[in-house]
Every structure is written in structure tokens, then in C-alpha cells.
C-alpha positions as CSV (number, residue, x, y, z in Angstrom):
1,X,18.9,194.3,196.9
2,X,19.9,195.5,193.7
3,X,17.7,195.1,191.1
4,X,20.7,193.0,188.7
5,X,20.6,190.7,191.4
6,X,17.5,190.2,191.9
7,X,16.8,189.6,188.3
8,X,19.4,187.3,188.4
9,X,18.2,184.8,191.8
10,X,14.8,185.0,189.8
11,X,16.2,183.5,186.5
12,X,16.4,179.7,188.2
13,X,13.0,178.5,188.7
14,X,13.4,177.2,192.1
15,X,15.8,179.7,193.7
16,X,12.8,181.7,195.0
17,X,11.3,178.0,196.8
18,X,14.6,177.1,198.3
19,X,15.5,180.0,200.2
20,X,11.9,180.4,200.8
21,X,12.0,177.0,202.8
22,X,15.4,177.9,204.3
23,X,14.0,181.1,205.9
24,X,11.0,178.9,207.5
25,X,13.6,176.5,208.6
26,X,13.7,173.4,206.2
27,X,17.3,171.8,207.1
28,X,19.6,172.6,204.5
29,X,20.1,169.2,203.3
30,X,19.4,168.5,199.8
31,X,17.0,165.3,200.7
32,X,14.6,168.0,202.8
33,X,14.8,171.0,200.7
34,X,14.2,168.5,197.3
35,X,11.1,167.2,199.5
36,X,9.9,171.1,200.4
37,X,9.9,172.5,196.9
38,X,9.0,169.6,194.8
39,X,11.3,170.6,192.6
40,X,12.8,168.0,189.9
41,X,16.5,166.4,191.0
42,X,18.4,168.4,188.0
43,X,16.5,171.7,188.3
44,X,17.2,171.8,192.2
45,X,20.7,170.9,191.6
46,X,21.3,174.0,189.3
47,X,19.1,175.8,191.5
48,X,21.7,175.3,194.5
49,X,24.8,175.8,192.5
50,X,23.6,179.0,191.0
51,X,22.4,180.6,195.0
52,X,25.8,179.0,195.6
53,X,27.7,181.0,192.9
54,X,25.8,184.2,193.7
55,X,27.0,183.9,197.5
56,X,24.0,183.6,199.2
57,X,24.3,179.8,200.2
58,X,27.5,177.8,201.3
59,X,28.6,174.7,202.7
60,X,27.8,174.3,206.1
61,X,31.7,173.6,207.1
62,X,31.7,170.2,209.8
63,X,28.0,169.1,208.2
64,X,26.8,166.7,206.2
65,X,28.5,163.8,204.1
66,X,31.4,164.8,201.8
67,X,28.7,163.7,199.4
68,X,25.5,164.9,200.4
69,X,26.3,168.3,202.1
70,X,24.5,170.5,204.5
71,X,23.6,174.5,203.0
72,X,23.4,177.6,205.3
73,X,22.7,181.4,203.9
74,X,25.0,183.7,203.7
75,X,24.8,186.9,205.7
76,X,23.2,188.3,202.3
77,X,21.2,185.0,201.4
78,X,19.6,185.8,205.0
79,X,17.9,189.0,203.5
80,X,17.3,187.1,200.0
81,X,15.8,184.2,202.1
82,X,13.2,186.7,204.4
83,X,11.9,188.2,201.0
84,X,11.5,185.0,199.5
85,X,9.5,183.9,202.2
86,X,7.4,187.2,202.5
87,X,6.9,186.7,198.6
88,X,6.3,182.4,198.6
89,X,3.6,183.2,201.6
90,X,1.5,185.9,199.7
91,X,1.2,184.3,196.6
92,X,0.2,180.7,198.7
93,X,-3.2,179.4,197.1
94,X,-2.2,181.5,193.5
95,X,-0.6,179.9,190.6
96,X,3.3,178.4,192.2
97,X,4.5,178.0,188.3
98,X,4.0,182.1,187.7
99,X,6.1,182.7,190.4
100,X,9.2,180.2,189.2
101,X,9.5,182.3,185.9
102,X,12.0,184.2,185.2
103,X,10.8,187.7,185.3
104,X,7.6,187.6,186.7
105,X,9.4,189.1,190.3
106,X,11.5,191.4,188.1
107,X,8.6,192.9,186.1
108,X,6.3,193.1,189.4
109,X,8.9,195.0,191.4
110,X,9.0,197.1,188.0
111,X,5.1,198.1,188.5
112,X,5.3,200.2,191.8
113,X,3.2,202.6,189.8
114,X,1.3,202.5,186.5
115,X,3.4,202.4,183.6
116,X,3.9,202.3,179.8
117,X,5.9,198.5,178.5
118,X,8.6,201.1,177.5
119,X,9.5,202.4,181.0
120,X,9.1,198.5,182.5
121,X,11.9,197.8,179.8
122,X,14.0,200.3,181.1
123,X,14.4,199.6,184.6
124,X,14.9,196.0,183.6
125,X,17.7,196.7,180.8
126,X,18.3,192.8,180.0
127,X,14.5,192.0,179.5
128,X,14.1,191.4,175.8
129,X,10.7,192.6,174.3
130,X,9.4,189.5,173.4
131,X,10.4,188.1,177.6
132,X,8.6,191.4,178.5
133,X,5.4,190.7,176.4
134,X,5.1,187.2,177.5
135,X,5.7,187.7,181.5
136,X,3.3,190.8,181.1
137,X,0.6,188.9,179.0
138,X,0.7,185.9,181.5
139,X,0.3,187.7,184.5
140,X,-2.6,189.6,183.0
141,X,-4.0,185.9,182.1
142,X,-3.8,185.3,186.0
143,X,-5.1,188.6,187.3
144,X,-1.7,190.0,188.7
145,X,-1.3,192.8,185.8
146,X,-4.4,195.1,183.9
147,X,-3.8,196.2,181.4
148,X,-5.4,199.4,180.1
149,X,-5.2,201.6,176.5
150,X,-4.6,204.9,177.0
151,X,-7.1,206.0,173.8
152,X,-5.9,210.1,174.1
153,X,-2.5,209.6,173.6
154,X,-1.4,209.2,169.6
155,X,-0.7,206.6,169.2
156,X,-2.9,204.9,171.8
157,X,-0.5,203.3,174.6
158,X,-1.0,200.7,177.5
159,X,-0.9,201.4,180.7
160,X,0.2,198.1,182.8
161,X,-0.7,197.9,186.6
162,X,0.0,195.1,189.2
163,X,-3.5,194.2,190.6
164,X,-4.5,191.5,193.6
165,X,-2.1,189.2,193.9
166,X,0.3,191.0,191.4
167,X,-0.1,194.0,193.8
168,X,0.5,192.5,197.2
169,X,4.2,191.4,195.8
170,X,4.6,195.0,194.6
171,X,4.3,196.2,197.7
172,X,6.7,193.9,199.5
173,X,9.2,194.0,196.6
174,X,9.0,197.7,196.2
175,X,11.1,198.4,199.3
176,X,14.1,196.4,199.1
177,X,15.0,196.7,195.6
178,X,16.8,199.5,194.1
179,X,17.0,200.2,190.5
180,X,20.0,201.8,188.5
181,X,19.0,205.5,187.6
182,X,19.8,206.8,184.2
């Protein structure tokens, strides 16, 4: 998966949740996948519309009411949906609301090795400083990222690392998403 799209499924908070349930096989009606994620009416509903407009769920064609239709993945919301679930299932027990912000995923699969806040930003060309600082400083809060000072270099620099639970997502994000290279 690219990395723009990845950054993009992760900017609805319950994106992640819904083809995570999908995957395990939660019928894609809205009634069971609203009861599966516990996700508010409005939020779901621009959740759905926004996998829809990014291809990787449509209407089940022949299913469901005209007015409460039935959602399949696309071939590509298939692969979306197993990473999802490999993601949703490691982080079970740690802090769900981490996980539903925006670039929490994006900044994790950004920390395949130690790394200065400059090189994060430049894999992640959208991330504003101040979205960077704030996912970074709340992971650390949770114990996903260290953060380290780097006290030879002039000026001193952190390091950031992904750590427990931060580093079990690394390592099954690290594989399936590809960054742009400069």
C-alpha cells in the first residue's frame, strides 16, 4: 500500500475499526458494523463514505434495502481490511482512541528504524509540525514511542523509536507500505 493512501484511510477515525471488523467477518450492514466499532452514527457514516470514495468498499449489488445497504471490500479493501485486522488485534487491551487518530499509523510505519522528527516529516510530506509533535508526544505518553536526546550532536537532537506496542505495529506495517523516494 502506498504510503498516501495509507495516510489517507487513517485520517477518518473509524476507517481502521470498520474494515477491521469486515476482515473478521462482521456483515457489512451498517446496523452490525455501527454495533462492532461503537462508533457514533455521524462519524461511521463519514467513515463509510470516505472507504467508499477511496474504492475499498462498495454496494453489495442485490443486498440490502435501497435504504439501509449491504458493503463488501473491494479487491484492494481486501488487503486494507487484513492489515487492519493484524493492526486492531495487536493493539487489543492498549489505548483504542490512539489508534483512531490520524497519524498515529502513519508516523508508526514512519519508525521502522530510529530517527530524527526531521526525517519522520519527510516520508510523511503532508504532516504538519505541529500534527507531528502532537502524534509523537502522545504516543510517547502511552509507551509506543521513546524518545531519546542525542547530547553529541550540536545542536543536541531526538532520536524517536517505536517501543512495545508502538513496535509490534511497526513491524506489521513496515512491509506493506511503500514510501515515495526523493
Amino acid at each position: 500500500m502506498d504510503i498516501k493512501l495509507f495516510v489517507n484511510l487513517t485520517s477518518k477515525a473509524w476507517s481502521l475499526a470498520i474494515l477491521s471488523n469486515l476482515h473478521a467477518g462482521v456483515p457489512g450492514r451498517q446496523a452490525a458494523l455501527l454495533t462492532a466499532t461503537g462508533a457514533g452514527r455521524t462519524a461511521f457514516s463519514q467513515s463509510m463514505q470516505h472507504l467508499v470514495s477511496l474504492n475499498l468498499l462498495e454496494r453489495n449489488p442485490g443486498h440490502g434495502h435501497p435504504l439501509r445497504p449491504e458493503f463488501r471490500l473491494t479487491p484492494v479493501g481486501i488487503k486494507a481490511a487484513a492489515l487492519a485486522y493484524r493492526i486492531q488485534e495487536t493493539a487489543v487491551g492498549d489505548d483504542p482512541i490512539l489508534l483512531r487518530r490520524s497519524w498515529t499509523l502513519p508516523v508508526l510505519s514512519s519508525l521502522r528504524r530510529p530517527r530524527h522528527f526531521c526525517d519522520i516529516k519527510k516520508d510523511l510530506l503532508t504532516i504538519t509540525d505541529r500534527a507531528l509533535s502532537q502524534a509523537l508526544k502522545s504516543m510517547e505518553e502511552r509507551d509506543w514511542v521513546q524518545r531519546s536526546v542525542n547530547s553529541a550532536a550540536r545542536p543536541p537532537r531526538s532520536i524517536y523509536s517505536a517501543v512495545n506496542t508502538g513496535q509490534r505495529i511497526t513491524e506489521i506495517v513496515r512491509p506493506e507500505i511503500r514510501f515515495a523516494s526523493l
